[in-house]
C-alpha positions in Angstrom: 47.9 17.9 -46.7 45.9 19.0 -44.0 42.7 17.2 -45.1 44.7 14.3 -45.6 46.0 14.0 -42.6 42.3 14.9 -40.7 40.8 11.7 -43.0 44.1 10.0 -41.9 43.1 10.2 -37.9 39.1 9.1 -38.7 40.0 6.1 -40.2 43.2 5.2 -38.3 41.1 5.3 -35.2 38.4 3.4 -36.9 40.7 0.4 -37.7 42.4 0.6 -34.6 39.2 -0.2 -32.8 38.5 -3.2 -34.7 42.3 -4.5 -34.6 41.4 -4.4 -31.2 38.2 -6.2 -31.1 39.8 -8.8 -34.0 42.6 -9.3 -31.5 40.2 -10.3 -28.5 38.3 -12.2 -30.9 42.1 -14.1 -31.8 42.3 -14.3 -28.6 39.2 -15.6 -26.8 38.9 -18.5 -29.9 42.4 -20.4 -28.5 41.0 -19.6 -24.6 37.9 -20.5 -25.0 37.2 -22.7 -28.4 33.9 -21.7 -29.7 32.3 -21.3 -33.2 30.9 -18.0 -31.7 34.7 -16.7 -32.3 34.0 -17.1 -36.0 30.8 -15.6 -36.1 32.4 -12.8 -34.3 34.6 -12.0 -36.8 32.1 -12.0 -39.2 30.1 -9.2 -37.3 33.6 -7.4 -36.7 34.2 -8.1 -40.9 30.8 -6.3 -41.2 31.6 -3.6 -39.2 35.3 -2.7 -40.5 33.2 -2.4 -43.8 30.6 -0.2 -43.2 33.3 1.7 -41.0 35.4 2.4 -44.1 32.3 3.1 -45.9 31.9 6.0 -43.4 35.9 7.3 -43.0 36.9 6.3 -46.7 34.6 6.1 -48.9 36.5 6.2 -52.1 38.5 3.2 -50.7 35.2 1.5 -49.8 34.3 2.0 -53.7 36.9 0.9 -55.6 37.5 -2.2 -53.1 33.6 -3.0 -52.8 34.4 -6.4 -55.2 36.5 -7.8 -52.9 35.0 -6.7 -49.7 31.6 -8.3 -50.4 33.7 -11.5 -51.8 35.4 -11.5 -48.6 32.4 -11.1 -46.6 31.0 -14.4 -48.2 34.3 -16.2 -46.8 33.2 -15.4 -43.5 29.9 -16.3 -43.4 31.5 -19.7 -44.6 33.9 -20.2 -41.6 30.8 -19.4 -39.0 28.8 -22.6 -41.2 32.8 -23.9 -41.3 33.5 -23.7 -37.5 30.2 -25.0 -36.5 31.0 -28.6 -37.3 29.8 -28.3 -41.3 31.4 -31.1 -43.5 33.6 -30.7 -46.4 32.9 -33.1 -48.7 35.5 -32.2 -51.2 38.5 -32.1 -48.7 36.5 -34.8 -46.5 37.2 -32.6 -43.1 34.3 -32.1 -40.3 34.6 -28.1 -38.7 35.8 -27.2 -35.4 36.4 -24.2 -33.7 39.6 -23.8 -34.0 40.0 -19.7 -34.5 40.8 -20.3 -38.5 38.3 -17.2 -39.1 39.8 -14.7 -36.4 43.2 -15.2 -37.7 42.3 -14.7 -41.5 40.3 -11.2 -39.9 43.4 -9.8 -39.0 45.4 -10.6 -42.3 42.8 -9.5 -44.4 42.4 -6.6 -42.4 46.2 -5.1 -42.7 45.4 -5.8 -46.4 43.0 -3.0 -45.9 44.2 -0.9 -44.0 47.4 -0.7 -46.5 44.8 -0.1 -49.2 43.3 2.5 -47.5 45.9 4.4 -47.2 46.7 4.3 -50.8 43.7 5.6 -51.9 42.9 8.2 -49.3 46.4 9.7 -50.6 45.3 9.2 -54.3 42.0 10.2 -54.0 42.0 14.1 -54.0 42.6 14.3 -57.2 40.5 11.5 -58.4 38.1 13.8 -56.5 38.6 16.4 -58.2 38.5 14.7 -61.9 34.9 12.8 -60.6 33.0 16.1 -60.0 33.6 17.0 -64.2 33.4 13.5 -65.2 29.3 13.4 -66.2 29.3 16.0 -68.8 32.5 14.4 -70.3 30.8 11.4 -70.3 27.4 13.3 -71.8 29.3 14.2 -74.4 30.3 10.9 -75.4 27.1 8.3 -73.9 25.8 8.1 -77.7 29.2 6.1 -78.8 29.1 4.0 -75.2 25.7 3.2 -75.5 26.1 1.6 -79.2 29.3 -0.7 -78.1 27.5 -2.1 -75.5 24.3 -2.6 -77.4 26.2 -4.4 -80.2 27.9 -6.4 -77.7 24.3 -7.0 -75.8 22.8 -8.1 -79.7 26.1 -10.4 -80.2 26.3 -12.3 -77.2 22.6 -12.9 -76.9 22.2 -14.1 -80.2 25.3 -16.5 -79.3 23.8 -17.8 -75.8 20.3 -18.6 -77.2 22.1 -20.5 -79.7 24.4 -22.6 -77.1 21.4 -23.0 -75.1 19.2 -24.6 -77.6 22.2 -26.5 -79.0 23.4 -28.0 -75.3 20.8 -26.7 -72.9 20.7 -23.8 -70.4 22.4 -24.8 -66.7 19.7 -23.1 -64.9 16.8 -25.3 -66.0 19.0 -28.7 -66.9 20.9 -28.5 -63.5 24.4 -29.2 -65.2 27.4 -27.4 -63.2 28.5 -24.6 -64.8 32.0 -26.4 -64.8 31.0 -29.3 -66.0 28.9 -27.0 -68.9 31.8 -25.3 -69.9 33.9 -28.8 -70.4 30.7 -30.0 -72.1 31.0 -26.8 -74.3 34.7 -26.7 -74.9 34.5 -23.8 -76.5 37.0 -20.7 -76.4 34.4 -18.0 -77.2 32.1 -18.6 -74.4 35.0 -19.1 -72.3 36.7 -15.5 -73.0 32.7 -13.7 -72.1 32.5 -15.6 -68.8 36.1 -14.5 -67.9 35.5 -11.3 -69.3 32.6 -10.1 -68.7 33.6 -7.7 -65.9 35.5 -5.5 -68.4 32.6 -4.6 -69.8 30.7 -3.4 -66.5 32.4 0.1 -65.9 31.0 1.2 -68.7 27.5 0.3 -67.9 28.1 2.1 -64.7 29.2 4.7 -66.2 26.3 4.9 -68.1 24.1 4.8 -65.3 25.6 8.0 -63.5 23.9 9.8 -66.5 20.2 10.3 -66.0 19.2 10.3 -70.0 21.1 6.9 -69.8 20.0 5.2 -66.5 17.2 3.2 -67.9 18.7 1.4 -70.6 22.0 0.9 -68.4 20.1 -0.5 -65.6 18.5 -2.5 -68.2 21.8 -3.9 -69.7 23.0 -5.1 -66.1 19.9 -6.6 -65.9 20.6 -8.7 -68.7 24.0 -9.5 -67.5 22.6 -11.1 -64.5 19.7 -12.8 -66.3 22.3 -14.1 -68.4 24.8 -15.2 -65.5 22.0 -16.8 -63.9 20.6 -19.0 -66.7 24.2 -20.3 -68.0 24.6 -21.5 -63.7 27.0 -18.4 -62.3 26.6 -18.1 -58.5 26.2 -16.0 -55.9 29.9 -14.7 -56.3 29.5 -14.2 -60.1 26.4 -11.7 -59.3 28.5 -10.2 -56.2 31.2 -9.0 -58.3 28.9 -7.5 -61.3 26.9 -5.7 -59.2 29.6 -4.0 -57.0 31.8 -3.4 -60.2 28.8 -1.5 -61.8 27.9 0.8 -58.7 31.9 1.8 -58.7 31.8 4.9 -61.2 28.4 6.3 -60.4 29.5 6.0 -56.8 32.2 7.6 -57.0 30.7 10.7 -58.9 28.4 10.8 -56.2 30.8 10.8 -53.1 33.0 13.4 -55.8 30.3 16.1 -54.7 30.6 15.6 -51.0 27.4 13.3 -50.9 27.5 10.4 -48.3 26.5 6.4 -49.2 23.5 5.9 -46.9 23.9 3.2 -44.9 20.1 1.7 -46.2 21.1 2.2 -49.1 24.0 -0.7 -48.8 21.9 -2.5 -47.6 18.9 -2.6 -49.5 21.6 -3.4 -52.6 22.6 -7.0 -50.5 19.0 -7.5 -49.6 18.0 -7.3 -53.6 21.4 -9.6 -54.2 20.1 -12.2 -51.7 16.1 -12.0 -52.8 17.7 -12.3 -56.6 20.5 -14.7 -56.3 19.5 -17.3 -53.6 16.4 -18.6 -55.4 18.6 -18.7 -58.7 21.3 -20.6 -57.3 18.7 -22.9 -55.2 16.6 -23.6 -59.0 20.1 -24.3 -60.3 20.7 -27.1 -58.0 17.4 -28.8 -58.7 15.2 -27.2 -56.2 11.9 -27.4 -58.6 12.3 -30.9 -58.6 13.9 -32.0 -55.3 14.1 -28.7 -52.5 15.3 -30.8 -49.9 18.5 -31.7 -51.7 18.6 -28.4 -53.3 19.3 -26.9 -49.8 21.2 -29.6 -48.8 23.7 -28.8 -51.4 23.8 -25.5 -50.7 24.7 -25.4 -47.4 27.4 -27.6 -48.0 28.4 -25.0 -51.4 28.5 -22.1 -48.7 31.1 -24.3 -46.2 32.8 -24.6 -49.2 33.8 -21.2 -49.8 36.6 -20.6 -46.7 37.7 -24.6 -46.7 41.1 -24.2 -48.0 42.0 -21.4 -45.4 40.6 -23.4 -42.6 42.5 -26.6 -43.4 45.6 -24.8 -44.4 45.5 -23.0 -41.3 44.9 -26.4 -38.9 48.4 -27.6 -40.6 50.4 -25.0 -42.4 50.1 -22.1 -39.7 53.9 -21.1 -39.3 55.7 -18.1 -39.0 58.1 -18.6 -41.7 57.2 -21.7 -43.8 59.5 -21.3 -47.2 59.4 -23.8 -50.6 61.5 -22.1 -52.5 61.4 -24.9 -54.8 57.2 -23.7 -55.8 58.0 -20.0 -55.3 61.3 -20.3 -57.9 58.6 -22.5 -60.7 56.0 -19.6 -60.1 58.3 -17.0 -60.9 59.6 -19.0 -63.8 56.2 -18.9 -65.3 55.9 -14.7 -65.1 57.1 -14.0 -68.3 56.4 -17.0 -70.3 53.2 -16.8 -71.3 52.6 -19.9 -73.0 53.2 -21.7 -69.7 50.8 -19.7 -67.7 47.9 -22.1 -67.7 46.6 -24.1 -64.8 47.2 -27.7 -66.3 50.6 -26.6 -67.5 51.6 -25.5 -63.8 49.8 -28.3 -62.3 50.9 -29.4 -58.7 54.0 -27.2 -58.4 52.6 -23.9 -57.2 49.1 -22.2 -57.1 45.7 -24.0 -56.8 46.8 -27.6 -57.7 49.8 -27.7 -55.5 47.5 -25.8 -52.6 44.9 -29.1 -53.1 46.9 -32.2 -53.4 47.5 -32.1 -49.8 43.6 -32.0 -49.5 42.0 -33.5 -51.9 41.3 -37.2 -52.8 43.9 -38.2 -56.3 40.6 -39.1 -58.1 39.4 -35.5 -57.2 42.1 -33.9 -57.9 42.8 -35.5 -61.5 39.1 -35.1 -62.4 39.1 -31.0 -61.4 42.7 -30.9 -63.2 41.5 -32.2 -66.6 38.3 -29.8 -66.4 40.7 -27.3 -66.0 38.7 -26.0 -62.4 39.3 -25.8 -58.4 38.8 -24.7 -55.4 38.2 -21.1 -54.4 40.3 -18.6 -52.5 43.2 -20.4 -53.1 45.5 -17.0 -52.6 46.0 -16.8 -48.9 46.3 -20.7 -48.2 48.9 -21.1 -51.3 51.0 -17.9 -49.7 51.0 -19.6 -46.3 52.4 -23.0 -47.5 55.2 -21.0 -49.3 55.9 -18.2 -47.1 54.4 -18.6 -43.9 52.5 -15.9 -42.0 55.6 -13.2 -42.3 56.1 -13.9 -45.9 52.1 -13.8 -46.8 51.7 -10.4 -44.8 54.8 -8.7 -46.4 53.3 -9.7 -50.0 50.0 -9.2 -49.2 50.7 -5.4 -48.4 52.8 -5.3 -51.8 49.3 -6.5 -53.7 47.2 -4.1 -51.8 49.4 -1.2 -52.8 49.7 -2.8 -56.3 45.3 -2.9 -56.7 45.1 0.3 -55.1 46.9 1.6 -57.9 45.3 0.4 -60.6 42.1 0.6 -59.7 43.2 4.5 -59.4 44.3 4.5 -63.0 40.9 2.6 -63.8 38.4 5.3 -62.1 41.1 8.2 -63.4 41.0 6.8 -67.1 36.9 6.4 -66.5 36.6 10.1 -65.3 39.1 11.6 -68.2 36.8 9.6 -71.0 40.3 7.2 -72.2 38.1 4.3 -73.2 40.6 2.4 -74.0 43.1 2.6 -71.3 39.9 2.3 -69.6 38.9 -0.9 -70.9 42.6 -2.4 -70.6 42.4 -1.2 -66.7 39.8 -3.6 -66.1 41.1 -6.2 -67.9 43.9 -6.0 -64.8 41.5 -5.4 -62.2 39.7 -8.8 -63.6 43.3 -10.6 -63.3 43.3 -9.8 -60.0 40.2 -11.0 -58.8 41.3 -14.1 -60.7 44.9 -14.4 -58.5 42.8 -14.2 -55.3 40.6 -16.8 -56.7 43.0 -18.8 -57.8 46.5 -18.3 -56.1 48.3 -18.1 -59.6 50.5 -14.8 -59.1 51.0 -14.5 -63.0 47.3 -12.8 -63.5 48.9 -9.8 -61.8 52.8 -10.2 -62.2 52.9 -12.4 -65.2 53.8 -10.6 -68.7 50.8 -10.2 -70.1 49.2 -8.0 -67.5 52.4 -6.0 -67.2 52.1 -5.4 -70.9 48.6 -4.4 -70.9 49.4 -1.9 -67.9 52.3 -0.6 -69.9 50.3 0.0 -72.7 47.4 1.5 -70.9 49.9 3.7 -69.2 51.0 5.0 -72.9 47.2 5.5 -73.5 46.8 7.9 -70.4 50.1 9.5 -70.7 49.4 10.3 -74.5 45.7 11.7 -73.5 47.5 14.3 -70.9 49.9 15.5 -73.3 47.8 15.9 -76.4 45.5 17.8 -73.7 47.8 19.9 -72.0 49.3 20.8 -75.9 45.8 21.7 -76.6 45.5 24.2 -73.6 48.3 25.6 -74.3 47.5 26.5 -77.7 44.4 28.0 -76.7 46.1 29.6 -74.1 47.8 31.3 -76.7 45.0 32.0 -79.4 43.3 34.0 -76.2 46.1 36.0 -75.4 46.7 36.8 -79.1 43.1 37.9 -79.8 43.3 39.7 -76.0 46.5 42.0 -77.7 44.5 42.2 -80.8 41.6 43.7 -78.3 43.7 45.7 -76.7 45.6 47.1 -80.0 42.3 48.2 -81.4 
């Protein structure tokens, strides 16, 4: 309790300071209108994070997906504030303090999260330090799942890309590829995919292993980047895989170096820019290539910065798109984007934006904008409402990403793999807005059944002890007899 509390002050303090400075950054945007406001809170962004690397490190790891997605949205409201044009919801940038505000929600999300986990994580600790010789013992049987998989789904791409081309080198968006494609196996690996990358990390916490792990994630961003996956797509691949060897190594009372983090972004941005730059057309047309990019990275924060110019209330309330959302939690059939379409989530979030002919076009291809979440809980709930649920979905991803790193470091595999199934539903609600990925029927079933999974692990292992509890006593009195 004691230690608890003592990690409790550092990083209470910590975000305390950057409340502060989030606030006068709030503040000076509506006194003084400026795009500097938003590049301020993307300095104060960076700050909080490497502050949380320092005063909760565990926190830092098992959030690191989302902080470094979240990062990107606010180097898009700088680009956003600075008078950048959206072409898809046809709006020119102002300063208008969008960026500052969203700071300070995303911030509380944090800060709730954090103190989850720092409660949670002494025993997490604990499990971490043992977890490398349990996962020794069982490498051989990792390593050949994921090489099968690695043999599969290779064999499967080379074949899709000489059939219908690779994105990379043909400059088709991915989006419009996989309408092109219309197929449900390539589909379930590019919305999968992140399952599989715990393992790899685990992998690569094992020195006899490191190699060929490093060489699989390798492949999973060669791959990524040739079939036309972006910046965020890498992002989220490579923070997944650095969660379970990170977490052995903070386990042992090691710190994160603070180079280290950053060499990581600088090998993301060396690696991904150039990929993403060739997969607009840059061999052929550079200009263009960059042209399009900028306006991709405006893109990113757009729906918060519009919703925020016209929704910002304290207690908006459609109960009419909340009551169809809920409808949808636990029938499965009707959780599907094109099945919902304009009543809640995404599509409801960009009808008020988008052009009609837009808007049916991204519908029938089944696709959207990004960061949909935070806009679509404002519209519904207003700034009260989103806070209050926004807490609730901290605390609920706190918790399973907890039962993910405890079912890695315990060796469940399989509660394991269903774990990150969830944690990929939720990076697909923040994406997307559609609260069924993480309150919908199927992800409540797969927790339930991982759950089963974990609880049947501890009480086959806590019979076992006690049976050999018993065999050394017995041969003890047999000792002791003689």
């Amino acid at each position: 309790m004691a230690s608890y509390q003592q990690r409790a002050r550092g990083f209470v303090g910590m975000y305390a300071l950057h409340f502060l400075l989030a606030g006068i950054a709030a503040f000076g945007s509506q006194a003084l209108p400026s795009a500097a406001w938003a590049y301020a809170a993307l300095a104060i962004y960076i700050s909080l994070c490497l502050g949380i690397l320092r005063t909760s490190p565990a926190t830092f790891l098992l959030f690191v997906p989302l902080l470094a997605n979240r990062a990107t949205e606010f180097i898009s409201g700088g680009a956003i504030e600075s008078g950048a044009y959206m072409i898809e919801t046809t709006t020119t940038g102002q300063p208008t303090g969008a960026f500052t505000r969203l700071l300070l929600i995303y911030m509380l999300f944090l800060l709730t999260a954090t103190f989850a986990v720092e409660a949670m994580w002494p025993r997490l600790k604990a499990m971490f330090r043992d977890a490398p010789a349990r996962w020794e013992r069982q490498a051989p049987l990792i390593w050949k799942g994921l090489l099968a998989v690695v043999v599969v789904v290779s064999l499967y791409l080379i074949r899709l890309g000489i059939n219908n081309g690779f994105p990379l080198f043909s400059g088709i968006d991915r989006f419009v590829y996989l309408e092109k494609l219309d197929s449900p196996l390539y589909q379930s690996w590019m919305s999968n995919r992140l399952v599989v990358v715990p393992f790899v990390g685990a992998l690569f916490a094992l020195p006899a292993y490191r190699a060929r792990a490093g060489l699989v994630i390798l492949w999973m961003l060669a791959t990524s980047i040739i079939f036309g996956e972006k910046f965020g797509s890498l992002l989220m691949i490579l923070s997944v895989f650095g969660i379970p060897a990170g977490l052995v190594h903070i386990a042992n009372d090691r710190k994160i170096p603070f180079n280290f983090i950053a060499g990581v972004c600088t090998a993301i941005i060396v690696t991904t820019i150039p990929a993403v730059l060739i997969a607009y057309g840059a061999l052929n047309d550079f200009d263009a290539a960059a042209e399009r990019y900028g306006q991709r990275v405006a893109l990113q924060g757009q729906l918060w910065y519009v919703t925020d110019l016209k929704y910002m209330s304290a207690t908006n309330f459609d109960d009419r798109a909340l009551a169809a959302d809920m409808s949808t939690w636990f029938d499965p059939g009707a959780q599907e984007s094109t099945k919902a379409g304009t009543r809640f989530g995404l599509y409801y979030v960009m009808q008020r934006f988008a052009s009609s002919r837009l808007l049916g076009w991204t519908m029938e291809g089944g696709n959207g904008f990004i960061g949909s979440l935070y806009p679509y809980l404002l519209m519904t709930m207003g700034v009260v409402g989103m806070l209050i649920l926004s807490s609730i979905i901290a605390l609920y991803h706190a918790v399973v990403m907890r039962m993910l790193a405890a079912s890695f470091a315990q060796s469940i595999w399989i509660a394991g793999l269903l774990y990150s199934r969830v944690m990929s539903s939720f990076y697909a609600t923040y994406t997307t807005g559609y609260l069924w990925n993480i309150f919908g029927i199927k992800t409540i079933a797969t927790l339930l059944v991982a759950l089963f999974l974990t609880w049947e692990y501890g009480r086959s292992t806590s019979v076992s002890r006690r049976w050999l509890a018993k065999g050394a006593a017995a041969s003890a009195r047999s000792r002791r007899a003689a």
